[in-house]
DONUVEX-189976 format. One line per field, with one value per residue (C-alpha): residue number from 0; residue in one letter; z, y, x. Coordinates in nm, 4 decimals, padded with zeros to 6 digits. Layout:
k: [NUM;...]
r: [a;...]
z: [Z;...]
y: [Y;...]
x: [X;...]
END
This chain:
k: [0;1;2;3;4;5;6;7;8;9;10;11;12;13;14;15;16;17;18;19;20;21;22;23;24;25;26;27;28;29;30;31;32;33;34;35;36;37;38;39;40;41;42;43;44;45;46;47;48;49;50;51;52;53;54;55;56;57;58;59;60;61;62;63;64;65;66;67;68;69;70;71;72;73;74;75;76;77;78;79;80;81;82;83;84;85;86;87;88;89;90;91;92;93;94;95;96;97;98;99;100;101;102;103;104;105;106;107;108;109;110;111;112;113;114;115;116;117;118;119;120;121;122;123;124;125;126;127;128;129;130;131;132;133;134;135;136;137;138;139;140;141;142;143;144;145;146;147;148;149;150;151;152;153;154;155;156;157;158;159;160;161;162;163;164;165;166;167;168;169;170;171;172;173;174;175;176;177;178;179;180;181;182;183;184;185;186;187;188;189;190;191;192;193;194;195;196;197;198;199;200;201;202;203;204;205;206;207;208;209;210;211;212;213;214;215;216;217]
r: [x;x;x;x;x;x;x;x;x;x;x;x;x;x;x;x;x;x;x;x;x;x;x;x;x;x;x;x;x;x;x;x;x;x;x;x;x;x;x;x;x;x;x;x;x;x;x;x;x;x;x;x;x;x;x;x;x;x;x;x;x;x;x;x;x;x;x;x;x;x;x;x;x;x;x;x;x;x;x;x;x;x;x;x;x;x;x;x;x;x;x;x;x;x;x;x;x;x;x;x;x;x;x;x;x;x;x;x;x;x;x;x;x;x;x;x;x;x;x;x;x;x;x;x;x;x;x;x;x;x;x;x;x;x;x;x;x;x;x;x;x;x;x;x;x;x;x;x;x;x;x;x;x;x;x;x;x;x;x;x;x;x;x;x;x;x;x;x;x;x;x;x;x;x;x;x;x;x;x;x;x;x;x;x;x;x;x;x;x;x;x;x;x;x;x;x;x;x;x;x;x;x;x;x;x;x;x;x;x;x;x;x;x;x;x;x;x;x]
z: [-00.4741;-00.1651;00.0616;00.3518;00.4952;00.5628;00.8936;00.8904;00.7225;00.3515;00.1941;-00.0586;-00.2756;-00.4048;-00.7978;-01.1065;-01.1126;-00.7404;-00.8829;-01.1477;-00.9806;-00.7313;-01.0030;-01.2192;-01.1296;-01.0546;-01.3173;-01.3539;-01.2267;-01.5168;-01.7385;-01.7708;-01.8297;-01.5660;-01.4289;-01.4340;-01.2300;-00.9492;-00.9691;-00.9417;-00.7042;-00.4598;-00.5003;-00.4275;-00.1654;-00.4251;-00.2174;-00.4923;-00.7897;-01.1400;-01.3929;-01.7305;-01.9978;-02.2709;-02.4549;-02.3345;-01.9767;-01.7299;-01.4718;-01.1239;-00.9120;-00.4964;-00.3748;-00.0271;00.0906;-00.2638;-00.2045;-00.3878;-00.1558;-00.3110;-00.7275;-00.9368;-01.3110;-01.4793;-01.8490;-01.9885;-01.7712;-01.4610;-01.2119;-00.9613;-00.6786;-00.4978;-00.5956;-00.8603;-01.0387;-00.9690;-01.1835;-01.4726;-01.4954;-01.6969;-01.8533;-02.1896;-02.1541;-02.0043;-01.6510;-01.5956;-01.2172;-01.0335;-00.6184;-00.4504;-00.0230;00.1571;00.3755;00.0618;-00.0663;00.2866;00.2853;-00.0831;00.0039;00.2146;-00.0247;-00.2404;-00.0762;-00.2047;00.0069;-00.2218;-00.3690;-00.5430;-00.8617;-00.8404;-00.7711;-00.4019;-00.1371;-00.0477;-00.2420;-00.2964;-00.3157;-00.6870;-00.8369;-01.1722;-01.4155;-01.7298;-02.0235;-02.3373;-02.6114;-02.8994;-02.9442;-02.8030;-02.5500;-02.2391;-01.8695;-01.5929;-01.1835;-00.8657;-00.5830;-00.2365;00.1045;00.3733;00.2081;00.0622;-00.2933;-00.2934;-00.5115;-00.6507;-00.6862;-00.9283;-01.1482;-01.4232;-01.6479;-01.7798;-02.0641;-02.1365;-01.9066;-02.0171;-01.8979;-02.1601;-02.0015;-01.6690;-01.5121;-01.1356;-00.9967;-00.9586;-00.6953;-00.6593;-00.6853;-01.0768;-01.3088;-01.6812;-02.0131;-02.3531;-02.3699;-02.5923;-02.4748;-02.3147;-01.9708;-01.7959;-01.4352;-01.2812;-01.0357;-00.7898;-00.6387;-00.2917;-00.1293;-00.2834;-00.3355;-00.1910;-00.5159;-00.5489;-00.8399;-00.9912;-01.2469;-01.4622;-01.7822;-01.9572;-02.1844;-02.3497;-02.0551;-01.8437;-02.0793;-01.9195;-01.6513;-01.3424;-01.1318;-00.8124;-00.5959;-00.1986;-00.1340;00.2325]
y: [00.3253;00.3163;00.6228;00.6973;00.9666;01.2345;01.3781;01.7054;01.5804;01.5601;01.2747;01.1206;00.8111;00.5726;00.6462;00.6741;01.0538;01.0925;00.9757;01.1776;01.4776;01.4570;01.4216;01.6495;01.9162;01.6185;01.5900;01.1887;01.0799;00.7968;00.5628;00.2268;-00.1277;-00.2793;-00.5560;-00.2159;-00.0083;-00.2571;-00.3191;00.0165;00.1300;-00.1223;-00.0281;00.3204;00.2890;00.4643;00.6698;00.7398;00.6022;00.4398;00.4896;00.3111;00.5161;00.2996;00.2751;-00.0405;00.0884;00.2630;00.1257;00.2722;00.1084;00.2837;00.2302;00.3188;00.2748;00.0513;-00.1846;-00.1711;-00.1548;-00.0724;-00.0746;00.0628;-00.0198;00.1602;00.0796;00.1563;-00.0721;00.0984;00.0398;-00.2571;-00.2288;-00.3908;-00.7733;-00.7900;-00.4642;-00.5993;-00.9358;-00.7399;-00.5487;-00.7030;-00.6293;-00.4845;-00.0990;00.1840;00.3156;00.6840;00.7023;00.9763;01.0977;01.1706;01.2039;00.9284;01.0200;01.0779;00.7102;00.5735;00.7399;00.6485;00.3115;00.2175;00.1826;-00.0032;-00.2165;-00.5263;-00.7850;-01.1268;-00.9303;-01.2292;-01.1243;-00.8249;-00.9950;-00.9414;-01.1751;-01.3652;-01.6845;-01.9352;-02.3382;-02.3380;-02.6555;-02.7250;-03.0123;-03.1651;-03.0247;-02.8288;-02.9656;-02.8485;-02.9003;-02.8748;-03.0632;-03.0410;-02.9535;-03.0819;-02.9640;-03.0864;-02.8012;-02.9231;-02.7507;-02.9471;-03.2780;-03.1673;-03.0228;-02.6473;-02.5573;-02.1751;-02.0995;-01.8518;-01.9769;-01.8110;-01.8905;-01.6840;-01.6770;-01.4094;-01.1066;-01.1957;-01.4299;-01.7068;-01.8158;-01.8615;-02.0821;-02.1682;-02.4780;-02.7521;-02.9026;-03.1546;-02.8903;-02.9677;-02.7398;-02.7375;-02.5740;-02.6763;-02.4967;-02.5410;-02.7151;-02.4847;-02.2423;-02.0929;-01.9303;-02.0553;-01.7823;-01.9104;-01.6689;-01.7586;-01.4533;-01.0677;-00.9215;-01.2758;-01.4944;-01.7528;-01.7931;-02.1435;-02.2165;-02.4614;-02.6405;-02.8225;-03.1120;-03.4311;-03.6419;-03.4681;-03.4260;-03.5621;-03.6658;-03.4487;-03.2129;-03.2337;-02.9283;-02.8307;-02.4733;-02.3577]
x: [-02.8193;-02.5506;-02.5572;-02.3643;-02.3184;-02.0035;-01.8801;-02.0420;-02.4250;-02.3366;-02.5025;-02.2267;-02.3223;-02.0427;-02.1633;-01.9735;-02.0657;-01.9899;-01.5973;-01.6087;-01.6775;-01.4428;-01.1901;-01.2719;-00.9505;-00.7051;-00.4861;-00.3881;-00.0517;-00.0090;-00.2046;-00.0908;-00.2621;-00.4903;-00.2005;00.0378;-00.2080;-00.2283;00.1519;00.2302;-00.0457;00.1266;00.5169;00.3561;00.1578;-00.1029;-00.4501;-00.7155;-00.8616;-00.7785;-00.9881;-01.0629;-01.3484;-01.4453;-01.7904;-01.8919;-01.8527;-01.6399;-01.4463;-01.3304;-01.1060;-01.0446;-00.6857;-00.5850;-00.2002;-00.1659;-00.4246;-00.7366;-01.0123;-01.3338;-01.4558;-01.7580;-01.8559;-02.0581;-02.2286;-02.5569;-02.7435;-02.6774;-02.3768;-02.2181;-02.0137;-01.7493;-01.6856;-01.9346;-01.8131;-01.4793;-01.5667;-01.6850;-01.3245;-01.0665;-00.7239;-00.8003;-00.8053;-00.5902;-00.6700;-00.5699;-00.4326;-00.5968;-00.4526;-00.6903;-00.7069;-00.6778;-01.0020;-01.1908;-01.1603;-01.2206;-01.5689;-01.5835;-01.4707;-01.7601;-02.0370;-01.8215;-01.6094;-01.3869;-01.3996;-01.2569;-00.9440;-00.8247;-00.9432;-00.7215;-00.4202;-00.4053;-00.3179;-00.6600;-00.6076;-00.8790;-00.8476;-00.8945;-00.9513;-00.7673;-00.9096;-00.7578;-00.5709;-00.6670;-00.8011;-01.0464;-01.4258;-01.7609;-01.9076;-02.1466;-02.0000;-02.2020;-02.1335;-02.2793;-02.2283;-02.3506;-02.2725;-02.1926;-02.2397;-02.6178;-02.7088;-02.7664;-03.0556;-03.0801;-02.7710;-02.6504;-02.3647;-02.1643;-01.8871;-01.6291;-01.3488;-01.1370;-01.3427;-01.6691;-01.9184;-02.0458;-02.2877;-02.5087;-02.8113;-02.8928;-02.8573;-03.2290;-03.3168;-02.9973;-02.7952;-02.6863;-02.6487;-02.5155;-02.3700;-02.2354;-01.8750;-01.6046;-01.3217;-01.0663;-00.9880;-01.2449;-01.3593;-01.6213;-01.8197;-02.0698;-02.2504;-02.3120;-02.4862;-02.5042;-02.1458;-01.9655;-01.8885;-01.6589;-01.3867;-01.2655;-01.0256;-01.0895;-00.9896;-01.2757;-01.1877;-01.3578;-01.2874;-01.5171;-01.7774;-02.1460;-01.9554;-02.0294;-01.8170;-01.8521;-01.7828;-01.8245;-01.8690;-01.8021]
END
């Protein structure tokens, strides 16, 4: 669990419960969709949290002055926080916007901080490769990550469609690593140390079938 600790000596932890009790007597100022909350958290310059219940797991996002700056999601397997909660939260539910002091979510903030916000919409931008076009079938997709000119073995790797990851493996010893997808648009997350991953946009299509990818992380 992450602690930290209050001016004054209170312990508070950045948990799903922690959230919830703090806003259990604020009544929300809106719900809206997940691309509406972060529009309208910006335009105004929003301080405290938007929230979205569902059974398959909860999902808090920390705003201060509009931005959002730290996230938490929470399902039956226990909780993430900061990027990798933020990866797990997509736009198919309605968050309920709840005020809340600015000081509050700065303490909050710390033991669940954002730090790639590209996923969210915000500024940071990565150099996101795009490959190929759409087309229909199966076939197998095959990538070659290297740092600094040499394979990268170990390496966590994930690919998403539509919110939800389809499927996952680490990378051998020359740094390959591969998965039979259907053809179509996916992220690719590469998960280069603990809360610091890496998203790619890609299009996989017959062409690049057995044929592999190869990609230099920094």
């Amino acid at each position: 669990m992450l602690r930290f600790r209050e001016h004054g000596g209170n312990d508070m932890s950045c948990t799903a419960e922690v959230i919830e009790e703090l806003l259990r007597d604020v009544p929300p100022a809106g719900i809206s969709s997940y691309t509406e909350l972060i529009q309208a958290a910006r335009e105004q310059r929003f301080d405290g949290a938007g929230v979205c219940r569902a059974p398959g797991g909860s999902a808090y996002i920390l705003f201060m002055e509009g931005e959002p700056e730290g996230a938490v999601f929470s399902d039956s397997k226990g909780e993430l926080f900061g990027d990798k909660a933020l990866y797990l939260i997509h736009d198919t539910g309605k968050f309920s916007r709840y005020p809340l002091d600015q000081r509050v979510v700065e303490r909050l903030v710390f033991g669940c901080r954002i730090h790639n916000k590209s996923h969210s919409g915000g500024q940071a931008s990565l150099d996101i490769p795009e490959f190929g076009k759409k087309a229909e079938g199966i076939g197998r997709l095959i990538l070659a990550i290297s740092k600094g000119g040499s394979p990268i073995a170990g390496l966590p790797i994930r690919i998403r469609k539509d919110g939800q990851v389809v499927a996952h493996d680490i990378t051998d010893t020359r740094g390959m690593v591969s998965f039979r997808l259907l053809y179509g648009k996916y992220e690719l997350l590469v998960e280069k140390q603990k809360s610091n991953i890496d998203v790619y946009n890609f299009s996989f299509v017959p062409e690049l079938q057995d044929r592999p990818l190869e990609l230099e992380i920094s």
